[in-house]
N, C-alpha and C positions, 0 to 999 in steps of 0.2 A: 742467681748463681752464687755460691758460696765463693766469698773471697778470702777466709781464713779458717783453720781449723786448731782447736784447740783441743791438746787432749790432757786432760787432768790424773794424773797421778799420784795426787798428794796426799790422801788420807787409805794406802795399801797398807797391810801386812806386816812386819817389824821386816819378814823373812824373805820379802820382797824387796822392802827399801833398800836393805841391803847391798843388794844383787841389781842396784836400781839402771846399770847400762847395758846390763844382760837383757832387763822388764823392758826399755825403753826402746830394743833391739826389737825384742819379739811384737811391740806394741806399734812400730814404725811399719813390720812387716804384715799385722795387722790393718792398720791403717793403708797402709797402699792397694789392700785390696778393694777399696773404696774409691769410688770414682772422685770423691772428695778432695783425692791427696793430690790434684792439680791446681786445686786452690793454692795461691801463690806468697803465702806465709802459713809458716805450718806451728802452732807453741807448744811446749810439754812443762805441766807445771808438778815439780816435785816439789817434798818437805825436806829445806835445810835443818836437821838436829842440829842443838844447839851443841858443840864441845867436839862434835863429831868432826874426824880428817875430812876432806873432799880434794880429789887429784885434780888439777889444774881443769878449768872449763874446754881447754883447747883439747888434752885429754882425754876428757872426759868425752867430749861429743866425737871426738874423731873416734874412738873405741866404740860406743852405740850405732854410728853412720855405715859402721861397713856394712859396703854391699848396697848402700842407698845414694850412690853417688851423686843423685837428680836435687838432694833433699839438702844438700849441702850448705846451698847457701840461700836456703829460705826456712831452714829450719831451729828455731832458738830454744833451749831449756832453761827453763825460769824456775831458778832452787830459793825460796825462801821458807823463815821458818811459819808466816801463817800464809791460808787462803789469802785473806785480806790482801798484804805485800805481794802474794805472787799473781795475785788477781789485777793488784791495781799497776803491776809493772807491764801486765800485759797489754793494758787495757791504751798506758803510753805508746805502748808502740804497731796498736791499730789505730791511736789516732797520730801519728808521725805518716802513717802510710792512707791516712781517711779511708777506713777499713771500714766495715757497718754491719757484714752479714757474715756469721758468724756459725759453725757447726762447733759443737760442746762437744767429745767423746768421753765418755764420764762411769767409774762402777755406778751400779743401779741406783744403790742407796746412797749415793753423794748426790744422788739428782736435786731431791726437792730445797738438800742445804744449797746448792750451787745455786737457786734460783732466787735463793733471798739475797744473797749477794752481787749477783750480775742486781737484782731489779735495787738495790740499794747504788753500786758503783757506777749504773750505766742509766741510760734515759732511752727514750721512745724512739731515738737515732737510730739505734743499734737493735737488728734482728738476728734474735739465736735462736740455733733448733739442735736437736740433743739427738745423741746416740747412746744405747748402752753397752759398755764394757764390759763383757765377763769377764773374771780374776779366776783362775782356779789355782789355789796356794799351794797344791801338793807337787804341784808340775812348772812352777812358778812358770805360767802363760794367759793370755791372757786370750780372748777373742771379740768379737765386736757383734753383738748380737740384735735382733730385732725389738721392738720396744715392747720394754716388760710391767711396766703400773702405768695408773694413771697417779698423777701427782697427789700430792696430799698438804693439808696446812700443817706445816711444823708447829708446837707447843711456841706459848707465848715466852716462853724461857729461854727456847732455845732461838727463837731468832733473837731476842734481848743480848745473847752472850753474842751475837754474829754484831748485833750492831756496834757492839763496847769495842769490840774487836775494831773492827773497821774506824770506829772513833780513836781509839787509841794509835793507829797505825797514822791516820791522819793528822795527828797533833805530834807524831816524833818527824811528819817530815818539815822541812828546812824551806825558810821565808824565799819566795823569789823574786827578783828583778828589784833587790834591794829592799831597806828596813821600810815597815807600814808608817802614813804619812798622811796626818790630815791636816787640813787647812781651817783655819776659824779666824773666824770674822771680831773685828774689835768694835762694830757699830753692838754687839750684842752684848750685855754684862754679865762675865763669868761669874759672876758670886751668886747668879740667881739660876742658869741655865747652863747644861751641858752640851755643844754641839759642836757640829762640821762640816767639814766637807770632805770625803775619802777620794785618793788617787787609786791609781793599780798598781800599787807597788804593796810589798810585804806580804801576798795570801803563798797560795799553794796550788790554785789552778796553771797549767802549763802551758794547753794551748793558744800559741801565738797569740790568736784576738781576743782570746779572755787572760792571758797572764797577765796580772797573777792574784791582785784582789777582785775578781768576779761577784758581785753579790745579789747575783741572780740566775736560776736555772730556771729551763723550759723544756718543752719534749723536742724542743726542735736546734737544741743545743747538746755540746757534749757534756759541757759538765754538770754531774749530776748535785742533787740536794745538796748532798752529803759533805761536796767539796766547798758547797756556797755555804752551808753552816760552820766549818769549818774558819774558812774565811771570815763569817761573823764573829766569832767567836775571837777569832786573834783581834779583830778591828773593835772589841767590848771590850777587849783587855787592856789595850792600847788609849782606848777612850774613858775607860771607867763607868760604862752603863752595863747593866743586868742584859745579857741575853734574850731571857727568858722573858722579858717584858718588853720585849723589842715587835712593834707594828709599823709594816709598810704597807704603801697602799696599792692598792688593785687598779694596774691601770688602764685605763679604755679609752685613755685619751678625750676627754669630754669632761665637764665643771660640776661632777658631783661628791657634794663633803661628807666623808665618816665622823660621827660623833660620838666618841669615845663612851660607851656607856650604854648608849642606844643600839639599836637595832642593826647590823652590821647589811650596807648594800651586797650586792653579787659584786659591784665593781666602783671603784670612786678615785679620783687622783686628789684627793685632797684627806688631812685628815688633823680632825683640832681634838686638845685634851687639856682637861685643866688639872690631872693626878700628877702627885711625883711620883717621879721614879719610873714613867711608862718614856718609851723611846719612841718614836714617833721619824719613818724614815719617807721619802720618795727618790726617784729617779730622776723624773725625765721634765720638759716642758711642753710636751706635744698640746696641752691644754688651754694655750696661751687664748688660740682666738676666741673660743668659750667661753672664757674668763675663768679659769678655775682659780687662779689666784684669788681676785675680789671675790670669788665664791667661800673660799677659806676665809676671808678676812669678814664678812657678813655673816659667817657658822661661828665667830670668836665672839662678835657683837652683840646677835641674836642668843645666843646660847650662856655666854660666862658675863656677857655685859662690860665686854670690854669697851673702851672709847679708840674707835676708829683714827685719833688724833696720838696714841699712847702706841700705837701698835709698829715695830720694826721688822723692815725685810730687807733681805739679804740674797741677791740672787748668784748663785752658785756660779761653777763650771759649765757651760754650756758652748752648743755652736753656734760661732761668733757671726758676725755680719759680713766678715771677711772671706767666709767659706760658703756659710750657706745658704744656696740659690732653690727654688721653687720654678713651676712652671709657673707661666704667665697668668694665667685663669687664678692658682692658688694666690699668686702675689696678691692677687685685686682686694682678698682680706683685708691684706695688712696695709696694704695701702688707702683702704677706707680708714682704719684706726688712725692715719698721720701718713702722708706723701714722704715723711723723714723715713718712715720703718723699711721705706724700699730703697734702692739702690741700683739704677740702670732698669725703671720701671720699663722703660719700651721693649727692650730685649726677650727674647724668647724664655730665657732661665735669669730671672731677678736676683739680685743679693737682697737677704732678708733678714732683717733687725731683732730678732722675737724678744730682744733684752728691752729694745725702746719701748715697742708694745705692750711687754709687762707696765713698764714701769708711768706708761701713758694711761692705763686701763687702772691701773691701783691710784694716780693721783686724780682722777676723775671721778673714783670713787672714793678719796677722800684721803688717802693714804698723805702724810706729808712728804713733799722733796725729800728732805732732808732727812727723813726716817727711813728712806730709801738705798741703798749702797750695792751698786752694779760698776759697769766697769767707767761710768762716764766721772766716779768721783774724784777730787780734786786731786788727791795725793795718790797717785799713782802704785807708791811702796805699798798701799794697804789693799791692792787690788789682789782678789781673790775670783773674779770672774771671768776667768781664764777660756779662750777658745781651745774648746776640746780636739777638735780636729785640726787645730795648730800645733797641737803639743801631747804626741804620740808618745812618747817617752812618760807623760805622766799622766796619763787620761785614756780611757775609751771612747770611741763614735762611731752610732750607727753610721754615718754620714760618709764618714770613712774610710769603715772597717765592713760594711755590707751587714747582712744580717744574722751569723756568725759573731756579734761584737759581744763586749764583756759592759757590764754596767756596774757605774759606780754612783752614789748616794748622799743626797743630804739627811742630816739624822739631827733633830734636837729634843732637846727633855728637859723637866725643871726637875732643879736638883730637891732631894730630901731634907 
């Protein structure tokens, strides 16, 4: 069932624009002959000129509304001056309402642009299907017609200027839930290496569980690439590494390492590099009982020849022993690693240490105490290994936030 319908207006006629709550009248009463216009948010997206007058919004839509009394208060017109802005304000407010399925009514030839922008703005959440608009300019009216082409691939030009677009539109909007904010470690020496730890504060994602530095899309998420590059891109600025030379790893949760240079796996949560200048990011720990950690630290040894006694870690943000309980079955892992890693082992959902167990599995395999720096160190001020789902204000968790959450990252490089 369609839950919204969107009807685009934005690229008519000079002689149309004009005229544009006479078009929006005639396009309304279009539209209601559609069984569509019961869907319960209706949008019209025009083009604000720039310089141009515009009579109050209140106005403006009470003028176009007569006679649609039904349409009143589910019906919004979104005037900006590009696609991009009016696409992406729209897009705020199916996900304020978790909207998903979506009818497009669109002129014919705006179809195939309108499709590289929904598939740039939007992800695999979100189902659209298209209507075509006739425009006939001598009569300025317009009609809603059966579908007339099949789609076509636009020139590599013309989706390039769609993308500049949408990038540019992206970088004028405004940091949220306060300035971007990373955290760094003093076990590490800045004069050799670049790194941190990123909160969610400063990007430009909105929704709730991912506001607002999100640095990760999926098809089962709303925010699309676009906004997690975005988001990158402030948190490179803010940090001083290249972008463009920025690698994360593929997670699957399991102790396999990428080796910068070699042969890239399908998937690996680890990942060693001995270039300057390359960024080198991960997320998560789900890897803990695998061992991907000592799996990284044995890809440093075997590969660059580093000494196992030379090497420091630093474990991040994470969820703490105070939050995170497992079932019983899963606990018995962690509980073979060390009796300490659990907590109320009898009980049906155990509290679970994944920080001790790192740091039990890396000094077994060689790592020193002391090279080590989680939350058990001594000085407390230097503690940067913060329970994520203690501290919602400056952190995501799946643990949480369900799976819907926002993910933030550790990132280090050696500098140039």
């Amino acid at each position: 069932m369609v839950e919204a319908v969107l009807v685009d207006l934005f690229s008519l006629p000079a002689n149309l624009q004009n005229n544009i709550q006479g078009l929006l009248h005639n396009t309304l009463k279009a539209v209601e002959k559609c069984s569509v216009i019961h869907a319960p948010c209706v949008y019209v997206m025009c083009c604000q000129r720039q310089g141009s007058e515009r009579k109050g919004e209140q106005e403006f839509l009470l003028e176009a509304l007569r006679g649609f009394h039904s349409l009143r208060r589910r019906l919004e017109v979104v005037r900006a001056q590009t696609t991009a802005a009016a696409l992406y304000t729209i897009k705020q407010r199916l996900d304020e309402k978790d909207l998903s399925i979506i009818k497009v009514i669109l002129p014919t030839l705006r179809k195939d642009l309108m499709k590289v922008y929904i598939d740039h703005l939007f992800t695999a959440v979100y189902q659209f299907e298209f209507e075509d608009l006739q425009v006939i300019s001598d009569s300025e009216s317009l009609q809603i017609a059966e579908h007339q082409h099949e789609g076509q691939i636009l020139p590599s030009q013309d989706v390039a200027l769609i993308q500049s677009e949408i990038q540019t539109y992206l970088e004028s909007l405004p940091s949220l839930k306060g300035e971007l904010t990373i955290l760094r470690s003093s076990l590490i020496p800045d004069d050799i290496f670049l790194h941190g730890f990123t909160t969610r504060t400063g990007g430009i994602s909105y929704i709730p569980t991912l506001s607002s530095c999100n640095l990760f899309s999926s098809s089962k998420r709303r925010d699309p690439q676009v906004v997690v590059k975005e988001n990158l891109r402030r948190l490179a600025n803010a940090a001083g590494f290249n972008p463009e030379a920025f690698h994360r790893v593929k997670v699957d949760h399991a102790n396999a390492v990428c080796i910068m240079g070699k042969t890239e796996p399908d998937n690996y949560d680890g990942i060693v590099t001995d270039q300057k200048g390359v960024t080198l990011a991960a997320p998560g720990w789900k890897g803990t009982l695998l061992g991907v950690s000592m799996a990284t630290v044995n890809a440093m040894v075997s590969e660059y020849g580093c000494n196992v006694k030379d090497i420091l870690v630093v474990l991040g943000p994470s969820v703490g022993p105070c939050c995170y309980k497992l079932p019983h079955e899963s606990a018995k892992e962690f509980h073979r690693i060390d009796p300490k890693c659990v907590r109320l082992f009898d009980s049906a959902s155990p509290y679970i240490d994944i920080r001790r167990a790192t740091r039990i599995l890396l000094e077994r395999g060689g790592v020193l105490p002391e090279n080590i720096q989680d939350d058990s160190i001594a000085d407390q001020n230097q503690n940067i290994t913060f329970c994520t789902a203690c501290h919602p204000d400056k952190f995501y968790s799946h643990f949480r936030d369900g799976t819907n959450f926002g993910t933030q990252i550790g990132f280090i490089s050696i500098k140039d």
